[in-house]
N, C-alpha and C positions, 0 to 999 in steps of 0.2 A: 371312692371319695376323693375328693379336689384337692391339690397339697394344701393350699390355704386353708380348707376347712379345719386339717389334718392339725395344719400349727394353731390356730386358735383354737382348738380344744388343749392342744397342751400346754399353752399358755393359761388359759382357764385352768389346766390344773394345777399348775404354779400358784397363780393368785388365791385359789382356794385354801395355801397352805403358805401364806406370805411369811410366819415369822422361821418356820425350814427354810422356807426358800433363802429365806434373806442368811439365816445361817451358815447354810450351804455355802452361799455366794461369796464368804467371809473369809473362805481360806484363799479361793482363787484372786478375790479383791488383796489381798497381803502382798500374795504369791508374783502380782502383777505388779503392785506398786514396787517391791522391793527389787525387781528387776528394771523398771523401768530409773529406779534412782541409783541401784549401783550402775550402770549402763551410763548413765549418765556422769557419775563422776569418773568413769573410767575415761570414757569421750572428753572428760572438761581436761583431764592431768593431762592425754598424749596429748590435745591444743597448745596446755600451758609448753610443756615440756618440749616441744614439735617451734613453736616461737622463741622460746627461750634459746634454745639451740641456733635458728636463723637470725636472733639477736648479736649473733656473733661479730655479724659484717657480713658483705655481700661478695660471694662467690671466693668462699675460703678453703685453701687447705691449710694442716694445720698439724705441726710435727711435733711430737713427744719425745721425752726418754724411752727407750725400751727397754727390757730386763736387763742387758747387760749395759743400756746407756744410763741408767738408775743407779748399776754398784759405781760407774765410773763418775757420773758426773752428781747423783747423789740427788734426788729427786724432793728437795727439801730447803731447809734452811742452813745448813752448813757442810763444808767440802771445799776443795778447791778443782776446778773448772771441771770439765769434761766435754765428750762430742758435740752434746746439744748448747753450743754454745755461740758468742759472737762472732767469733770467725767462722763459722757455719753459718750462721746469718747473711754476711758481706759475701761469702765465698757465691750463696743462692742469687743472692740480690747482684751479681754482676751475670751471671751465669744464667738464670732461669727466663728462656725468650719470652715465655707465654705470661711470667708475672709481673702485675702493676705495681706490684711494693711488696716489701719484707717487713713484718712487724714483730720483732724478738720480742717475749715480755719475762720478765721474773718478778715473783713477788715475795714479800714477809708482813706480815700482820706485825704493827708496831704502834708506839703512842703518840698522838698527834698533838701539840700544845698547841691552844690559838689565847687569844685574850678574853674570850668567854670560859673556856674550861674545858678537858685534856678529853680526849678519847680514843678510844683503840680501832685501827683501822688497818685494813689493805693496803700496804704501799706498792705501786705496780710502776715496775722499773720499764719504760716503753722508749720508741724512736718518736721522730716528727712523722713519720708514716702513718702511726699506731691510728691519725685520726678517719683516712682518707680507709686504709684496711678495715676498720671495725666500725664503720659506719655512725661518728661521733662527732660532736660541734661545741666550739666554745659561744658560751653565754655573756663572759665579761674576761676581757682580756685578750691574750694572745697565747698559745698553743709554742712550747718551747721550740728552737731551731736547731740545726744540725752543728752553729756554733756552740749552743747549748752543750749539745752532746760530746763535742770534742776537747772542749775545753772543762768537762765534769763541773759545769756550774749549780749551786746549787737553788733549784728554780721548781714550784711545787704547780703542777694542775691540781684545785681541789673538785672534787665531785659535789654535785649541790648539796646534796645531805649534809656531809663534812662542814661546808661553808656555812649553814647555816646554825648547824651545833657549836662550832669554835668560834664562830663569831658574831657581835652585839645584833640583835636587828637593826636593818639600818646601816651598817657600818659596810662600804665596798672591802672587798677581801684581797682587789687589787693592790698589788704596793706595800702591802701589809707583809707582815713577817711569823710565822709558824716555827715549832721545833719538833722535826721528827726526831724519834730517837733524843740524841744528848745534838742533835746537829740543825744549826737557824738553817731554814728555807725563805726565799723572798715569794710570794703568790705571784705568779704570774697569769691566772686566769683561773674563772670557772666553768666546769661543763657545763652542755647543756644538758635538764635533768631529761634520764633515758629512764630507769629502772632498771628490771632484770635485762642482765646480758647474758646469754650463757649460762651458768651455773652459779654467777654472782649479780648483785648489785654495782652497776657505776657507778650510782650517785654516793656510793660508802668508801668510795676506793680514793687517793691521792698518787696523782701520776706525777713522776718524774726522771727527770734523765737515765736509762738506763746505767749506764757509765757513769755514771754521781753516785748510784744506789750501789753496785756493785764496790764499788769504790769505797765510798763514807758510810755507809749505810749495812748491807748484807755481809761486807767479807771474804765473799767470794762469787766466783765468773759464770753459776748456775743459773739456766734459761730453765723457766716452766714450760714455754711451747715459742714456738715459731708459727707467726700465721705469716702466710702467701693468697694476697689476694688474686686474682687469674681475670685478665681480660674481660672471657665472656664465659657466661655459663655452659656454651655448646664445647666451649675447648678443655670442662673439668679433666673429662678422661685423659686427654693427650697430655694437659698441664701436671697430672700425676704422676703420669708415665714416664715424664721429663725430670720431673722435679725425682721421683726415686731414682730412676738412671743415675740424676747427680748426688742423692747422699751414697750410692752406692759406690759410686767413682771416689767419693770423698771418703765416709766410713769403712768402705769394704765391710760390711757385719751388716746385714738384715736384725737381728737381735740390738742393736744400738741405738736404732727408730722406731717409731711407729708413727704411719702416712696414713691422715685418715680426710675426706672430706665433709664438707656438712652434709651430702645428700647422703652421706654413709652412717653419721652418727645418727642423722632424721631416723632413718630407714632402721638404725639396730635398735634405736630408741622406742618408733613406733611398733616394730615386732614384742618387744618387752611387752611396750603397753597394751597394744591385743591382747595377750596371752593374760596380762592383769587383770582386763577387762571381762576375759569370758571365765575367768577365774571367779570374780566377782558375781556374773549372770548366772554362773552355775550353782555357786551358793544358793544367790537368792531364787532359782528354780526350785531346790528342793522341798521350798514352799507352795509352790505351783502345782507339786506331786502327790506331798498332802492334799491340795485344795482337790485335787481331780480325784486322790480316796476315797473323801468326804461325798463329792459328788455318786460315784459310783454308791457306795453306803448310804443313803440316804434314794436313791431308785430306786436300789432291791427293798425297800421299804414300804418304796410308793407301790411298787407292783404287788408287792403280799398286799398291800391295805386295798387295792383298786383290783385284784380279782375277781367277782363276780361284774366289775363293769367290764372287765375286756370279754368274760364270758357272753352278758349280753348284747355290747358291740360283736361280737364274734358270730351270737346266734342271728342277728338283722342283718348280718351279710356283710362286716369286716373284712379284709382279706389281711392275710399275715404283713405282709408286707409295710400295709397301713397302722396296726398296733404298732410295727417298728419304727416304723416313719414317725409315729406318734411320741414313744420314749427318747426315741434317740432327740429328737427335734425337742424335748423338754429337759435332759440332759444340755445339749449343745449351749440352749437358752440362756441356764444357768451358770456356764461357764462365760459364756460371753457377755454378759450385764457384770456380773464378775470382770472380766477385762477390760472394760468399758470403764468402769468405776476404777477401776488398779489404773488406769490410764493418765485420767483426769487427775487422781490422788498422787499417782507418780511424778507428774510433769509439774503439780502443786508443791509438795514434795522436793524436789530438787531446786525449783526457784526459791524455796524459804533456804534450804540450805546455803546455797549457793548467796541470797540476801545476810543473813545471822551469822553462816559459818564462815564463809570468806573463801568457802570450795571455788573451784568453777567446775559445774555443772551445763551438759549440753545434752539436752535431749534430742537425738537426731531421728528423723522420719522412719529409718530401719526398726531402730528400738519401736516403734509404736509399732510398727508392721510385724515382729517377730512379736509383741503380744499379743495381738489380735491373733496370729496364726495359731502362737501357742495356744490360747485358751481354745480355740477352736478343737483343737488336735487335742487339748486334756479331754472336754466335753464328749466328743467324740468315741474318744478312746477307752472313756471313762463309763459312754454309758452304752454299748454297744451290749454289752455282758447282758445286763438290766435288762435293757431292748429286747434284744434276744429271746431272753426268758420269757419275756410277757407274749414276744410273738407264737410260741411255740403251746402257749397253757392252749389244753382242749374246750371248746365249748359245755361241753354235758361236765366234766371235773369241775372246771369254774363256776357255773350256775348252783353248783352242790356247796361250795365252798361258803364257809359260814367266818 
């Protein structure tokens, strides 16, 4: 018998039992969607979190406290100074060949007064570098100066957001006067709105003179990180290399730093996300495993109920081979219109989410190709048993069978 013949009879015996069949198809149909949607948000967070990271600035490294630079320098909002500080800063920024700028930043969340009304914010204590380092632009105004800096004036960047909550619509925020804290700022400019940067919003945050903040504002000489932007991307490795050489020359303590760059945070962030991701796939597999049960239970059904037809296909000259071709290839079927449907439902699925929920959601060509394979390989695997049994029943037992 022709394989084609072989799958149109077992598709005929599908349709003959449409509303099994359709049951059947019901667990692998879940099984497929629910993988294809967590897969998907797994894929949408490492994108978010993968840009959010590269939102940092271009070609960064980017220094912390480390355990012992945390008891010293106090990884917070009160303390007085420690390693990771400004003169670490200036000491890199004369010192470091391979970097285009030094960007210290610290910050404290505090209340921001404008003439519309008060709100609580980010204050990020930065240089004039901080714009050129983190890949940022003023919208209205001017970006403070290194007089700025030296003379601790006290002179605010607001972030669009900020500007538009403190103050009237309509009203330029230039020129205008703010009170962080108990202390007047004069506005010297607004950003341009960015969004997520890294792990925060810019548009929430108000920059200002390092050395102002430190000074009137914080209390004390605590850096949250030091970014070092680096020429070119090919010179990361070397620029590392360089740049630890010199906290190590300056600190003498590996435990007083930690040197990380963005391809390293990329890279530990997206191994997390993998590991999340097939966390997720695996869950929603164990619905696929059901569904490929279901399918197996519901064969050995078909074949107790279709014994005396394999009997008489068996006595007109069957050959074993062809009954298995026959089950197996009505098994596979039903897994696969199953995957097919979990597909279509999944990739639907993840666009409403992604629309309603505010997820991001990426359904990428892999995920569709590991459905289809899966279901294949449930079907498969699922109805091999069945197959089997059917191919093995004897002619003369079958034709007897009532």
């Amino acid at each position: 018998m022709m394989v084609i013949e072989v799958l149109r009879i077992a598709l005929s015996g599908l349709q003959s039992n449409k509303l099994r069949s359709f049951l059947t198809v019901l667990g692998v149909v879940i099984g497929v969607t629910a993988v294809i949607v967590m897969v998907a948000i797994g894929e949408g967070a490492k994108s978010r979190v993968t840009e959010n990271i590269q939102g940092l600035g271009s070609n960064l490294l980017i220094i912390t406290p480390g355990r012992e630079g945390d008891r010293q320098s106090g990884f917070g909002a009160s303390g007085s100074g420690g390693a990771i500080d400004l003169a670490l800063s200036e000491y890199l920024k004369e010192n470091c060949l391979l970097c285009l700028g030094v960007s210290p930043e610290a910050s404290q969340n505090m209340t921001v007064r404008g003439p519309k009304t008060a709100i609580n914010s980010s204050i990020v204590g930065v240089t004039p570098d901080y714009l050129s380092a983190r890949n940022h632009s003023i919208a209205l105004g001017e970006f403070f100066t290194e007089a700025d800096l030296e003379w601790r004036r006290r002179v605010a960047i607001l972030g669009s957001s900020v500007a538009e909550e403190i103050f009237p619509p309509g009203v330029d925020p230039v020129g205008q006067y703010v009170k962080i804290g108990n202390v007047r700022f004069e506005v010297g400019g607004v950003l341009a709105s960015k969004g997520q940067s890294g792990f925060m919003n810019i548009d929430d945050q108000v920059l200002v003179p390092i050395t102002t903040a430190q000074r009137r504002l914080y209390r004390n000489q605590r850096l949250r990180a030091i970014y070092l932007q680096v020429a070119d991307a090919k010179l990361m490795n070397q620029a590392k290399a360089e740049v630890n050489a010199l906290l190590m020359e300056k600190l003498g303590n590996p435990n007083a730093y930690v040197l990380n760059s963005q391809a390293d945070m990329v890279s530990a962030m997206e191994d997390t996300m993998n590991t999340f991701t097939l966390l997720l796939a695996g869950i929603a597999g164990v619905s696929l495993l059901v569904g490929g049960i279901g399918i197996m239970n519901i064969m050995l059904v078909s074949v107790t109920e279709r014994v005396r037809e394999i009997g008489i296909r068996k006595a007109v000259g069957a050959k074993r081979r062809e009954i298995l071709l026959q089950f197996l290839s009505e098994a596979i079927a039903l897994s696969l219109t199953g995957g097919v449907i979990g597909i279509l439902l999944g990739i639907f699925g993840a666009r409403m989410l992604a629309h309603y929920g505010g997820w991001r959601a990426i359904v990428s060509l892999n995920s569709i190709i590991l459905a289809v394979g899966y279901s294949f390989c449930i079907g498969l695997f699922f109805g091999v048993y069945p197959a089997n049994k059917a191919s093995r029943l004897q002619p003369v037992e079958a034709l007897r069978h009532e």
